[in-house]
Structures are given as C-alpha cells and as structure tokens.
Backbone as CSV, one residue per row, in Angstrom:
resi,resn,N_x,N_y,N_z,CA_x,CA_y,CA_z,C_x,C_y,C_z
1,UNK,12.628,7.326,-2.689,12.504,7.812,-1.316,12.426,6.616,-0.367
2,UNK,13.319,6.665,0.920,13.319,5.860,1.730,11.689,5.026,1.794
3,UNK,11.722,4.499,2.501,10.088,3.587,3.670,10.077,3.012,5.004
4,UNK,9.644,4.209,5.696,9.624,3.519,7.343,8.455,2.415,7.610
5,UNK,8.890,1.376,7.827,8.430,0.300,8.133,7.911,-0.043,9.736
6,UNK,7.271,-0.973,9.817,6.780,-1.318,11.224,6.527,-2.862,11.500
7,UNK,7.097,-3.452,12.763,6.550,-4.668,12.766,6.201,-5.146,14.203
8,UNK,5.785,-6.165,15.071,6.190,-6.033,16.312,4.838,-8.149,16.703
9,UNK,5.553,-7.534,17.901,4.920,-9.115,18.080,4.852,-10.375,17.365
10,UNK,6.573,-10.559,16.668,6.613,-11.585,16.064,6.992,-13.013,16.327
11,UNK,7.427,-13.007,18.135,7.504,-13.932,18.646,8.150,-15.359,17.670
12,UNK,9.142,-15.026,17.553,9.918,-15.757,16.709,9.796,-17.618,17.240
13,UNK,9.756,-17.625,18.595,10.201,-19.091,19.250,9.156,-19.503,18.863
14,UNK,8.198,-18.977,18.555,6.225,-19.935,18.194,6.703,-21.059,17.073
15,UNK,6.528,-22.144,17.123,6.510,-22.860,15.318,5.197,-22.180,14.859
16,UNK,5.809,-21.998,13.866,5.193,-21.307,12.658,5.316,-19.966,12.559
17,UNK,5.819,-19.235,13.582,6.066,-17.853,13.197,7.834,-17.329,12.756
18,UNK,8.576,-18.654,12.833,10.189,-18.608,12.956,10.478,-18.010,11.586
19,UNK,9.942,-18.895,10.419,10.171,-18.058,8.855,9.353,-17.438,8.495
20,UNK,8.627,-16.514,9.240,7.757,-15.493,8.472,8.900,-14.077,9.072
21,UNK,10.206,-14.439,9.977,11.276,-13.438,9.739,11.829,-13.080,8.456
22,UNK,11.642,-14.018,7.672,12.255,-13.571,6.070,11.394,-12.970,5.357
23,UNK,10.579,-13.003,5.965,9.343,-11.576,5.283,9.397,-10.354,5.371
24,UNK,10.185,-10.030,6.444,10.411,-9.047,7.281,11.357,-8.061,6.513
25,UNK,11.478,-7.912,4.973,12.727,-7.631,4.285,12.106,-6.124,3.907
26,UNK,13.317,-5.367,3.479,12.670,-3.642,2.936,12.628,-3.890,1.289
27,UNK,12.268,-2.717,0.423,12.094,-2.489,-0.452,13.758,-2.147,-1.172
28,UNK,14.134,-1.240,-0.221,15.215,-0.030,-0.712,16.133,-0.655,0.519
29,UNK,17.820,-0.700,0.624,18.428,-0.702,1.687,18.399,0.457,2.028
30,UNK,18.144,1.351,1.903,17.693,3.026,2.615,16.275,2.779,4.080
31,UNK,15.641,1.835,3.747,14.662,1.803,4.726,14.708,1.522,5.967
32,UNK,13.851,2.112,7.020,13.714,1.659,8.436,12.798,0.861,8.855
33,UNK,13.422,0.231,10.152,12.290,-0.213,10.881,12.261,-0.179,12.189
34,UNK,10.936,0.048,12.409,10.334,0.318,14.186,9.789,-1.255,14.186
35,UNK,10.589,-2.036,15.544,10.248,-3.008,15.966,9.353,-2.765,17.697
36,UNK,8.139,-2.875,17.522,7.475,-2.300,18.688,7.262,-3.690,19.527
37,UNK,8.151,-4.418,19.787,8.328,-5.424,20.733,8.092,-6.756,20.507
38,UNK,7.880,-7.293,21.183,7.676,-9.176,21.650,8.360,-9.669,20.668
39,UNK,9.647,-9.264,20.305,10.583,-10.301,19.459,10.427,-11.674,19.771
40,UNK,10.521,-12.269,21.208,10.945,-12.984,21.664,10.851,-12.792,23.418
41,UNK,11.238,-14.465,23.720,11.127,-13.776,25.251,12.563,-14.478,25.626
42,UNK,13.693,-14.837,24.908,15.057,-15.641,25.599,16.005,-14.233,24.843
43,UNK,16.813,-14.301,25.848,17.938,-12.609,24.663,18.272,-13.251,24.073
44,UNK,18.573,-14.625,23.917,19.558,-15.411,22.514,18.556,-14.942,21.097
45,UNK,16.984,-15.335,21.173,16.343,-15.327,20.111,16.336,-13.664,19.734
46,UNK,16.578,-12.903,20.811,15.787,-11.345,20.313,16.690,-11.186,19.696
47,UNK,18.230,-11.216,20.592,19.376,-10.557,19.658,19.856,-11.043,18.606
48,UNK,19.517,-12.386,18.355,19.492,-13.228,16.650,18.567,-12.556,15.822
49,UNK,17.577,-12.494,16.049,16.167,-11.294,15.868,16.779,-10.078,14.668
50,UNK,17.281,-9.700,16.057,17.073,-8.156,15.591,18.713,-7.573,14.830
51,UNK,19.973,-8.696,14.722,20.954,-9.097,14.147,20.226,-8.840,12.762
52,UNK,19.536,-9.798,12.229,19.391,-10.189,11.264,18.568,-9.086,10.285
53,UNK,17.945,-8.697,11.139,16.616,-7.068,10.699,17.878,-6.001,10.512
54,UNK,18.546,-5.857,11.529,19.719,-5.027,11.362,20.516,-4.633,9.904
55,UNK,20.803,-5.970,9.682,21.331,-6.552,8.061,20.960,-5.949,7.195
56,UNK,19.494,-5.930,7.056,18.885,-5.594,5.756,18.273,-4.084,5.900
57,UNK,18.105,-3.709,7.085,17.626,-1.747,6.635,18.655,-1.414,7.535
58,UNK,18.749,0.148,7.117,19.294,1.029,7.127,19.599,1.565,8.794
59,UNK,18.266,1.575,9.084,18.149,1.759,10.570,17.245,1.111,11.101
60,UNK,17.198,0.106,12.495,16.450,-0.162,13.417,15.797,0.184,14.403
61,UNK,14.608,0.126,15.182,14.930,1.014,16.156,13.601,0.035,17.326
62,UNK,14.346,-0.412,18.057,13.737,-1.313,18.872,13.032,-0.965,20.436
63,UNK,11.925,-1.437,20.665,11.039,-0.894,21.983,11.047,-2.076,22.303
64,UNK,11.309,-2.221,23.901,10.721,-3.834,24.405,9.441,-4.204,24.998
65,UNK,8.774,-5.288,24.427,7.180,-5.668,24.760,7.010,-6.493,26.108
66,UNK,6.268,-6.982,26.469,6.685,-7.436,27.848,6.911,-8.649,28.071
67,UNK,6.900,-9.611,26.827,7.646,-10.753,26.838,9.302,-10.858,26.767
68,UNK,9.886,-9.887,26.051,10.918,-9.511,26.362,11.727,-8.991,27.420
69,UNK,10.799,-8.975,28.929,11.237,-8.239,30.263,10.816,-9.830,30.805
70,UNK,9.827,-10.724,30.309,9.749,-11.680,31.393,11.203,-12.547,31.505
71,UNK,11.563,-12.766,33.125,12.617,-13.810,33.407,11.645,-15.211,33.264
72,UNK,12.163,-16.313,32.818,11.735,-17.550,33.020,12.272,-18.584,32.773
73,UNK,12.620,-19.731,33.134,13.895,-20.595,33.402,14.192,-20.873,32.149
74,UNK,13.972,-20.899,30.904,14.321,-21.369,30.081,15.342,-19.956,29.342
75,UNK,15.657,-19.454,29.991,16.605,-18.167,29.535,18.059,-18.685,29.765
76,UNK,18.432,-18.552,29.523,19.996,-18.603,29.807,20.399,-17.251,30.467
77,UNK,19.916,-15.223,30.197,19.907,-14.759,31.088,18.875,-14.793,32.130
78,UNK,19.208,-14.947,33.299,18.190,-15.006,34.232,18.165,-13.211,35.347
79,UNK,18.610,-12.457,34.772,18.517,-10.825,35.226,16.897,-10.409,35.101
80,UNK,16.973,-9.901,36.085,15.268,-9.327,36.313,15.104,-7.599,36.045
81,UNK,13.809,-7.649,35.473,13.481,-5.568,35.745,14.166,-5.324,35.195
82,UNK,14.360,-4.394,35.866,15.311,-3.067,35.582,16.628,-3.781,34.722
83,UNK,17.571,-4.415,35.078,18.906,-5.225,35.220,18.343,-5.837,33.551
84,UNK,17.213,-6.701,33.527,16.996,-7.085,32.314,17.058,-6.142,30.872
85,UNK,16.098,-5.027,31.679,16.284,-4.135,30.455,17.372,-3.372,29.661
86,UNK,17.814,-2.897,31.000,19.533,-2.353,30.672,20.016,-3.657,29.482
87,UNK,20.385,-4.838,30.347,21.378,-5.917,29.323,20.807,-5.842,27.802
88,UNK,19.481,-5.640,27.370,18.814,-5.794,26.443,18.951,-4.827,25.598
89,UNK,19.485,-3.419,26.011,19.240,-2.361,25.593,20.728,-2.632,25.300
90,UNK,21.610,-2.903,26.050,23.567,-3.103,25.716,23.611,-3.616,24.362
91,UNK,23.078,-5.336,24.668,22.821,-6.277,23.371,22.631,-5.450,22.059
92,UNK,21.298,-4.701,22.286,20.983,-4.000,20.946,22.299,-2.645,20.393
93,UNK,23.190,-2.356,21.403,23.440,-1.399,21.174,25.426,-1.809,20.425
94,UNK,25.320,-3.030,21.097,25.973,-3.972,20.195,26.082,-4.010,18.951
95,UNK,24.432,-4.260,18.829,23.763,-4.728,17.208,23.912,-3.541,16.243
96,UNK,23.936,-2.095,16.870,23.761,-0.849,16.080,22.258,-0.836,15.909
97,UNK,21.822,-1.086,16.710,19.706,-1.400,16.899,19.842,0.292,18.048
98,UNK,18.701,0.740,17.644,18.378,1.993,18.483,17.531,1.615,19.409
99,UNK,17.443,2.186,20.968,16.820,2.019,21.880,16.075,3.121,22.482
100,UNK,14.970,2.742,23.094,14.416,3.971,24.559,15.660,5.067,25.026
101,UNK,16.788,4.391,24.915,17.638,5.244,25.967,18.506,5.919,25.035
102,UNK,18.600,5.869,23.678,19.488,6.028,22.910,18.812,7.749,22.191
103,UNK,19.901,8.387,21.473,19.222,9.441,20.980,17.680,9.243,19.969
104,UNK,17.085,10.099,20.101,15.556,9.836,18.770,15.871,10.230,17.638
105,UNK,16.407,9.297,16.433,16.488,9.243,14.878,15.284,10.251,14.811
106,UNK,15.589,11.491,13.417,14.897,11.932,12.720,14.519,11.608,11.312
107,UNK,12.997,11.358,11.034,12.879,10.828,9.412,12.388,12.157,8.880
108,UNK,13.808,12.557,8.161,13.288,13.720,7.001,12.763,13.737,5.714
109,UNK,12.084,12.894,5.561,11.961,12.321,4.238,10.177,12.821,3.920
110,UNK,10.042,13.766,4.708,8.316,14.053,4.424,8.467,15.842,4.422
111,UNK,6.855,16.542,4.156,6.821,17.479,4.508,7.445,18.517,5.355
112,UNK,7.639,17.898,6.881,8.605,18.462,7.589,9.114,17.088,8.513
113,UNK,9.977,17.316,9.428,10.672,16.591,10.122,10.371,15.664,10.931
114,UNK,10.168,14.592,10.917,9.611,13.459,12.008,10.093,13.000,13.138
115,UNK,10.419,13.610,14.326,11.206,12.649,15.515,10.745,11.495,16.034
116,UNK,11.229,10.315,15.940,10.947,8.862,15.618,11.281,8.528,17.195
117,UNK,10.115,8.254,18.390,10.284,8.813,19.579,10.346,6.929,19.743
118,UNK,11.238,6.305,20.251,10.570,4.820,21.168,11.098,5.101,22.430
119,UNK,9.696,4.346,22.855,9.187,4.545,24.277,9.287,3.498,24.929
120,UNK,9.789,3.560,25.979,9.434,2.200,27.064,8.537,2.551,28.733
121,UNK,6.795,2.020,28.286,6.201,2.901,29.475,6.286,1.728,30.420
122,UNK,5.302,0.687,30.127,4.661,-0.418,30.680,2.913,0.527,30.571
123,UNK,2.522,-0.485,32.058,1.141,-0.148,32.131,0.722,0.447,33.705
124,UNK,-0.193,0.682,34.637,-0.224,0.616,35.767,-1.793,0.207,35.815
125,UNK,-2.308,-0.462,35.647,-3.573,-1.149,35.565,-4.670,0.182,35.097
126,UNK,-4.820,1.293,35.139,-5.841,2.264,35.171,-7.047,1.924,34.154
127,UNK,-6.807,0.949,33.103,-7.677,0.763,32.498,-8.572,-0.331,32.929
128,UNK,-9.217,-0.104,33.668,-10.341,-0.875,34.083,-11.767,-1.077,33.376
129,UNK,-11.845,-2.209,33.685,-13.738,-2.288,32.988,-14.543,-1.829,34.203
130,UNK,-16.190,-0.759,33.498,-17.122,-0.410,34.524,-16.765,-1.443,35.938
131,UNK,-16.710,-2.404,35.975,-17.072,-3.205,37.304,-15.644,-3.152,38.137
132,UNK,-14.803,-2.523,37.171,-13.473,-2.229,38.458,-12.936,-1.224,38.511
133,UNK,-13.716,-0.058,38.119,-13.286,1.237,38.400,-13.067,1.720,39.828
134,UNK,-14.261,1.473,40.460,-14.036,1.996,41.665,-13.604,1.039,43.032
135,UNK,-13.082,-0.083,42.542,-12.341,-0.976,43.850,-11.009,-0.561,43.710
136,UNK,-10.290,-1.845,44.561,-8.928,-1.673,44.626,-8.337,-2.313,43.647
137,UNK,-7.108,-2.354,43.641,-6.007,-3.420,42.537,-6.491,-4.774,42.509
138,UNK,-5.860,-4.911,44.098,-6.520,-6.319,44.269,-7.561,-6.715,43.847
139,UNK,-8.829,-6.057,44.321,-10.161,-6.437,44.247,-10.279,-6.376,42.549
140,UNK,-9.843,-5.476,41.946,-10.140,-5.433,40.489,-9.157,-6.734,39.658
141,UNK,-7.860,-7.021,40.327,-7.551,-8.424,39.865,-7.937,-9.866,40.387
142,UNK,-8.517,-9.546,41.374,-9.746,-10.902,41.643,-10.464,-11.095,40.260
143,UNK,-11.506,-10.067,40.098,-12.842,-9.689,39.481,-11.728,-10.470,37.610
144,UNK,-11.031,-10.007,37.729,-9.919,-10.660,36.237,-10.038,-11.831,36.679
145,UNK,-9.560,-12.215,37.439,-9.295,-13.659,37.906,-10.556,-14.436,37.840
146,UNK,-11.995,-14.134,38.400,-12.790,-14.673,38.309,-13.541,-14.672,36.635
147,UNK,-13.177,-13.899,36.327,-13.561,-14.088,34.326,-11.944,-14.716,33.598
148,UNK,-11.396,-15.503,34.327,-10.085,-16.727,34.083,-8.924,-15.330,32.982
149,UNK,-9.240,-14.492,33.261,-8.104,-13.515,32.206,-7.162,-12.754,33.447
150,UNK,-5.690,-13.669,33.377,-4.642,-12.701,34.196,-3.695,-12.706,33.327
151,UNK,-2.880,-11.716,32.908,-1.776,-11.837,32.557,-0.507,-12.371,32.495
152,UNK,0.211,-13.367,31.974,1.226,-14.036,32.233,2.403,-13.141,33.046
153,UNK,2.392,-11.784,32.807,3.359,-10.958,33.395,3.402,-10.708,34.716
154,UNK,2.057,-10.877,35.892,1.597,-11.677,37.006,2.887,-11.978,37.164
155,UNK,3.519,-13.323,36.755,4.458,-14.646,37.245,5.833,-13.991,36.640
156,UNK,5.737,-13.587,35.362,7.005,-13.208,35.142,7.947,-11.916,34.912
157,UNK,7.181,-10.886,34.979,7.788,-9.310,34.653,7.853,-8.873,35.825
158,UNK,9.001,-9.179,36.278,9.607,-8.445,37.609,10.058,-7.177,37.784
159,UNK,9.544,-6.311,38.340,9.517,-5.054,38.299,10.778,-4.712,39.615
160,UNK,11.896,-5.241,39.465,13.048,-5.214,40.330,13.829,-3.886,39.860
161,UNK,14.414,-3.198,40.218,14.471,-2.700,41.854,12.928,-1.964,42.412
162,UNK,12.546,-1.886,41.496,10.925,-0.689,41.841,9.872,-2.054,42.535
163,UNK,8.968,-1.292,43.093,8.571,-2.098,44.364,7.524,-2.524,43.648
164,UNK,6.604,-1.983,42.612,5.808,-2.977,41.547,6.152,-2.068,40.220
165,UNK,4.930,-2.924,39.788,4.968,-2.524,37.828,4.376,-1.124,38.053
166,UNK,3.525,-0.552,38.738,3.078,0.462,38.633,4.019,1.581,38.923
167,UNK,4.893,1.289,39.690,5.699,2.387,40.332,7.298,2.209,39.054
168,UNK,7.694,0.886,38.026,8.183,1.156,37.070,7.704,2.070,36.122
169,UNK,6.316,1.784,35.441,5.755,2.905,34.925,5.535,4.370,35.043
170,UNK,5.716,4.099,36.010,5.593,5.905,36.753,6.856,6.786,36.398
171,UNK,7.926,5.866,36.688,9.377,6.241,36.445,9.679,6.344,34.938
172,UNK,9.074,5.534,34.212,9.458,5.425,32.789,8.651,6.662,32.196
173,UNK,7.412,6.765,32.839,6.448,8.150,32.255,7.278,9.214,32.236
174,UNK,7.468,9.272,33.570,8.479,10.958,33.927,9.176,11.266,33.044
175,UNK,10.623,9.618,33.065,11.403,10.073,32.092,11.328,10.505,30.513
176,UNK,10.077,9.494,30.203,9.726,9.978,28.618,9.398,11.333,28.240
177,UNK,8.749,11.705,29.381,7.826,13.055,29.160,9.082,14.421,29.197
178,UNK,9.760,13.954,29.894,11.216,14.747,29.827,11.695,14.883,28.475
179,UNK,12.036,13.628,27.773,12.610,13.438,26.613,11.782,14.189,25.571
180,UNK,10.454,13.874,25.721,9.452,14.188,24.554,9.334,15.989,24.741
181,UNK,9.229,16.551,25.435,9.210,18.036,25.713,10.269,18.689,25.421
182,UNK,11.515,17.962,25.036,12.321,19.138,24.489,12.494,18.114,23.061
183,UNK,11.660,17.425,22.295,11.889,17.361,20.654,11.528,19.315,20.346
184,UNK,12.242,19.461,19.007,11.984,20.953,18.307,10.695,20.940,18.385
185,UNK,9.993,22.361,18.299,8.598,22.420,17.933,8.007,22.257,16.439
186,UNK,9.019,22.831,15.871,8.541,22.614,14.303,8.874,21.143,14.226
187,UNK,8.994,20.201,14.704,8.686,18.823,14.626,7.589,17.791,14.904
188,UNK,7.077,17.303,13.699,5.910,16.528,14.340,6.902,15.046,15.104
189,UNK,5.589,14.215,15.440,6.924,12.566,15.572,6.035,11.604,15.770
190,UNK,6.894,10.414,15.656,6.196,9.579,15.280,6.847,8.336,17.044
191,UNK,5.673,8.299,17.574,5.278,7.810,18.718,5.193,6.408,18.881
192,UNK,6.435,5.594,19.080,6.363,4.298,18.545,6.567,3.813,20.624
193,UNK,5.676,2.654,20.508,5.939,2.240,21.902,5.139,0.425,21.941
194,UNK,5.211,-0.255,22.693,4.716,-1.972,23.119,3.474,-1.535,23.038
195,UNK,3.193,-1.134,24.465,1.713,-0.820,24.997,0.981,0.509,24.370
196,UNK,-0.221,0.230,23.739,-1.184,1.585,23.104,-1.014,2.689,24.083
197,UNK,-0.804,4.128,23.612,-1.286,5.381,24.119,-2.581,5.265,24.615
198,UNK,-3.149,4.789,23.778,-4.590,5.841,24.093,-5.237,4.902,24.186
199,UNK,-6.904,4.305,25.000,-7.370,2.997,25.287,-8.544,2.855,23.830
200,UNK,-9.006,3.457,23.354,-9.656,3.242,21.975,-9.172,1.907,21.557
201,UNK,-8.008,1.775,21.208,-7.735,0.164,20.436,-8.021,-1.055,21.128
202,UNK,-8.120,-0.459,22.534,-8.504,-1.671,23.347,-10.102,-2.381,23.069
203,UNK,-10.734,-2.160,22.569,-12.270,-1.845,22.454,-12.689,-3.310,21.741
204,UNK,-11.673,-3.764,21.045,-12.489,-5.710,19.845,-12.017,-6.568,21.315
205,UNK,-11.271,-5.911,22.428,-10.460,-6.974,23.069,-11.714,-8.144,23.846
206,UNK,-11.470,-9.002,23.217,-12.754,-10.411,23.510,-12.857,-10.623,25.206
207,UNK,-11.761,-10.396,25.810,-11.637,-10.079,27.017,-11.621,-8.857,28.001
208,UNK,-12.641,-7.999,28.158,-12.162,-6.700,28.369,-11.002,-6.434,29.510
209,UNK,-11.171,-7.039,30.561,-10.764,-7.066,31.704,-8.990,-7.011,31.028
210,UNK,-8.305,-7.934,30.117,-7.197,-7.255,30.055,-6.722,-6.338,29.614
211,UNK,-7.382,-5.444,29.758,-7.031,-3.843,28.949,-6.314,-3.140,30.298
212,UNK,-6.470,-3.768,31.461,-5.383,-3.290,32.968,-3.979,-4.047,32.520
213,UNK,-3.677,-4.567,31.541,-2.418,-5.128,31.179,-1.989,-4.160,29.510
214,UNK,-2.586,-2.934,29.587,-2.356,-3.021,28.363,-2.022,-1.084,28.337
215,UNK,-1.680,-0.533,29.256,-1.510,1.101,28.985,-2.162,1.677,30.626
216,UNK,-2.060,2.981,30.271,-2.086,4.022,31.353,-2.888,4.978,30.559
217,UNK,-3.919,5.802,31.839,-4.378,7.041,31.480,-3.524,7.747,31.335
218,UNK,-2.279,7.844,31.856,-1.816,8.871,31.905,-0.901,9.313,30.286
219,UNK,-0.917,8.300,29.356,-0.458,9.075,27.816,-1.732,9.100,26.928
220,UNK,-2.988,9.622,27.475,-4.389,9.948,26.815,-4.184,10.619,26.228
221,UNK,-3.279,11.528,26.321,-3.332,13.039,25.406,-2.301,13.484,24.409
222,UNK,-1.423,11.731,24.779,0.307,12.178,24.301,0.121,12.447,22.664
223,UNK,-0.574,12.009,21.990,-0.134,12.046,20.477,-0.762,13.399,20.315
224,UNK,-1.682,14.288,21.165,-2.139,15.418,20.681,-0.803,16.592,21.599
225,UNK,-0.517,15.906,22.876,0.309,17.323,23.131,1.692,17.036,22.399
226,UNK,2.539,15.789,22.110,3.678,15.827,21.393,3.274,15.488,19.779
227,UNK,2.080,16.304,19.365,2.165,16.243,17.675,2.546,14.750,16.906
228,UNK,2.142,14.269,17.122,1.935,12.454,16.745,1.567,12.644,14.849
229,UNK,2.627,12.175,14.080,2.005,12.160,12.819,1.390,10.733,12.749
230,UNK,2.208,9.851,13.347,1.282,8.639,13.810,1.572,7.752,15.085
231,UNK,0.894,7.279,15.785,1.279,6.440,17.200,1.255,4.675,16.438
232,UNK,2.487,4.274,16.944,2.787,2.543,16.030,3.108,1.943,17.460
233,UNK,2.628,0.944,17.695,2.153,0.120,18.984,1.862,-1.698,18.332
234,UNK,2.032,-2.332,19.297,1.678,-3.224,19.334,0.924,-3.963,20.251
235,UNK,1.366,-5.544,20.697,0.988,-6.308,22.088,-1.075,-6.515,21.706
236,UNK,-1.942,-6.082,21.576,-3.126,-6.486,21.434,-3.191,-7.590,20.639
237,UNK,-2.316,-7.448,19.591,-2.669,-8.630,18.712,-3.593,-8.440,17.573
238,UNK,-4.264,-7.403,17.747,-5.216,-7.034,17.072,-4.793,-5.896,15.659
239,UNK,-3.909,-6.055,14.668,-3.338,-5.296,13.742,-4.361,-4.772,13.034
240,UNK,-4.545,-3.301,12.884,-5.476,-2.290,11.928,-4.869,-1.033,12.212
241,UNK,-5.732,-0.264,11.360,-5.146,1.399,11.212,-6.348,1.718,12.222
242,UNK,-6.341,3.004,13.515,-7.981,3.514,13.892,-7.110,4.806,14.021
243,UNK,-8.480,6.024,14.495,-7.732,7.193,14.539,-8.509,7.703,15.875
244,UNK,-7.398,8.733,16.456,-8.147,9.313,17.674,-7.817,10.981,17.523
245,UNK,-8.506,11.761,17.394,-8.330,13.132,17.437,-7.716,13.726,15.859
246,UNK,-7.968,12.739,15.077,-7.526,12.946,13.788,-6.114,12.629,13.720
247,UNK,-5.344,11.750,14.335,-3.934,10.932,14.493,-3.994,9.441,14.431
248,UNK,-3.384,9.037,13.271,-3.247,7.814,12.715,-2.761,7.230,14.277
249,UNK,-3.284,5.509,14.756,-2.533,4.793,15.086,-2.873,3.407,14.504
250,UNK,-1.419,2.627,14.509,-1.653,1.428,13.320,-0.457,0.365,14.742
251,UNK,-1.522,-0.195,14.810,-0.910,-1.596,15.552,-0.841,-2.745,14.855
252,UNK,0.874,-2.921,14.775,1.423,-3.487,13.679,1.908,-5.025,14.430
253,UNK,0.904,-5.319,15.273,1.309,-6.800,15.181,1.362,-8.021,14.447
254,UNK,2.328,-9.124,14.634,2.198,-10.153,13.797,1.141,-11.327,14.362
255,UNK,1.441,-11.571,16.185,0.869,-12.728,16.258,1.039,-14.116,16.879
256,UNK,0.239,-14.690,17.135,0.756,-15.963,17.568,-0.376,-16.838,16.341
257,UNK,0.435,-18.431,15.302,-0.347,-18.838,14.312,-1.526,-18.884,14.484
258,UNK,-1.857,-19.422,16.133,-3.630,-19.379,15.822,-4.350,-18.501,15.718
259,UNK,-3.629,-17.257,15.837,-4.277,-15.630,15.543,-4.212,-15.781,13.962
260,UNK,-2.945,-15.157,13.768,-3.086,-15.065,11.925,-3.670,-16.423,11.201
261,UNK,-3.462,-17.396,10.972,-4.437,-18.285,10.535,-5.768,-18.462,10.723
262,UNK,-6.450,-17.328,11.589,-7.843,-17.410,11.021,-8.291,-16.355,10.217
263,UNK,-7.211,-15.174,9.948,-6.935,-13.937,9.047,-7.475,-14.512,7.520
264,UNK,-8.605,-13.770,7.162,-8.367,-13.928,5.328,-7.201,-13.522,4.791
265,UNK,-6.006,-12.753,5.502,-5.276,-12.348,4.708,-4.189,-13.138,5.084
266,UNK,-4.359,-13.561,6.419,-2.956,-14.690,6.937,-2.082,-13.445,7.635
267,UNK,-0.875,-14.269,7.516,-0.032,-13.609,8.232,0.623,-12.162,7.375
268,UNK,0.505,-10.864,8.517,1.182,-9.581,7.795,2.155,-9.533,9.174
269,UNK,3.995,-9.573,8.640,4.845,-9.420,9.577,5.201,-8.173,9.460
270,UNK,4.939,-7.301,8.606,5.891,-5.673,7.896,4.531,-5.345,7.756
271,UNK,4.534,-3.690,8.394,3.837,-2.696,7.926,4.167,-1.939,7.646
272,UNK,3.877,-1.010,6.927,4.232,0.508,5.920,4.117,1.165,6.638
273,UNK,4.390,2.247,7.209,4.099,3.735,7.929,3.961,4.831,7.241
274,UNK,5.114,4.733,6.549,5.319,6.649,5.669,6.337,6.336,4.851
C-alpha cells in the first residue's frame, strides 16, 4: 500500500541543510508527498527542489511558506505578491508538482476517501499575546518590536496588488472556503497548509509575540467543519504530533541546523502521515 509522506521547511540554501534533500526519498515509487513550504526563498532553488522530489514519488503536492513569497535581491526573479505566486505556481505546474490552484488529489488508500486539500492562507496578525489584544496593529507591532521579535516578512512579503497581508489573507480565506465546501461529504481530508489552522501549536513558541506571524482566527474550526483526518503544517519549526478536538495535527518541519542539531534525534526531513 502506497505512503503519504510530509515534509516542509527544508530551506535547502542553509549549509547544512542542502544534503539532507537525499533523505527526502519514499519507500514505494507509489508514494506521495505534501511539501508544506519554505523550500527555499530564490525560484531557481525551489524549482530544483521540488524537480528532484518530483522524480522519486508518485505525486507531489506543494503549498508555499512565506519564504518562498519573499522578493529579495538575491533572486534572479524579482516579481512581488500576487505576480510571485502565480510564477511559482506555473514553475510547479511545469514540474507536474500540484498546487493551491490546481485540482485536490484524492488518497484512496484508507477506510474511506481522503481529499488532500493545499492551502495557501497567510496570516492577518489576530493572534495576539494578552498584552495586544486589545490595541491596534501598529501598537501591537511596536509592543513585538520592543521584545526585538518582528518578522522578516515585515521587509520582504509583499502583499502586491492587495493593499496589505491582511487583506491577501482575507482573499485567500474566501477562496479556500469556496473550494473546501464543495469536497463530497462522504469525504474526510487531509488539510495541508504553511501556516497552523488552529493556534494550540503555537504554545512552546519561546517568543510568544510571533504567533501574529503565524495564522488567523478565522480557520479555528476548519479541521472540525471540513472533517480533517489530519491538519500537516509547518513554518514554527517546532516538529511533533498534538491534537485538537480529537484531529491529528503533525508539523512536519525540518529546520534551520541550529534548530535540528540540538534535537536528540537530529535532523527528521520526511514524515509519515497515513
């Protein structure tokens, strides 16, 4: 029987994370994999990336993390937002890599039918710590600023043509929620996206304050109203299985070395799903 696989945040350009891509291999050429983002942040490296993952399973199916939306001079494409994502989504579609925009692969290989949903939300800050619930944006990204935690996406995730990141997200919600409401009903699915659903995983984050870089209230409920056999996420950095409402989610990141090298187990680039 096939094995849907999971990997994400492998940031290939890091030294030391470049050959832990050959880890990245299946069992069976029948197998899949959900790549839940931060391949990379230049399209040369993602689409070498995800070329090569392509090769060896059966099916791919790629979400972009938000290093993959940042423009920054060392790109050779220099397309912003919106414009970025499209080219990224072409590239992959090049590759025979599945996208956000592309139909949702079904894994029949269980009990009943799995619709294998990737998502592209972003975030709109809503996750705030007690001390910035009730200010403004601003005032609540001061209050970040003054505990030295801003997000690199600040400088580089241009939210072009939409007038910020919040009002991309908004647009990307709608459209998902469209998509996700007409999967079959006798289908459960499997909820693969960058940024966590639900803020629970945010909770070891050593920094709380960036958990406004990291999801929206508004998919709190998604793995219970679209039947989630499991939600696969990345971007925290923080890789484990937790559960919310009795629904597996397993954030399958790899890392940057000084993360996994203080791991007893080291570096895990492939996770198992089902």
């Amino acid at each position: 029987m096939p094995t849907l696989y999971a990997t994400s945040d492998l940031h290939v350009t890091h030294k030391g994370n470049g050959p832990l891509l050959d880890e990245v291999v299946p069992r069976s050429p029948d197998d899949w994999l959900l790549v839940a983002g931060d391949v990379a942040e230049r399209v040369g490296a993602i689409a070498d990336s995800l070329a090569t993952l392509r090769e060896r399973f059966a099916k791919v199916v790629w979400v972009p993390g938000n290093h993959e939306l940042w423009t920054t001079t060392r790109d050779e494409v220099q397309l912003r937002g919106e414009a970025r994502y499209r080219h990224l989504v072409d590239r992959c579609r090049e590759l025979d890599v599945l996208t956000p925009e592309d139909e949702y692969p079904v894994w029949e290989h269980g009990p009943k039918p799995l619709t294998i949903a990737p998502m592209f939300l972003l975030y709109d800050y809503s996750w705030r710590t007690p001390q910035a619930e009730d200010v403004s944006l601003e005032e609540a990204l001061d209050q970040a600023r003054e505990a030295a935690v801003v997000c690199t996406d600040e400088f580089y995730l241009h939210p072009d043509p939409h007038p910020s990141r919040q009002d991309w997200c908004a647009q990307r919600l709608k459209l998902t929620e469209e998509r996700l409401a007409a999967i079959p009903e006798d289908h459960g699915t499997v909820l693969m996206s960058h940024w966590p659903l639900h803020r629970h995983p945010t909770a070891p984050l050593h920094w709380p304050e960036f958990a406004m870089w990291c999801g929206t209230e508004r998919t709190a409920d998604w793995h219970l109203r679209y039947r989630a056999e499991v939600a696969v996420f990345g971007h925290l950095h923080i890789p484990r299985t937790t559960y919310a409402d009795g629904v597996r989610f397993e954030e399958v990141s790899l890392g940057y070395p000084r993360e996994w090298r203080k791991r007893a187990r080291g570096p895990v680039p492939l996770r198992e799903i089902l």
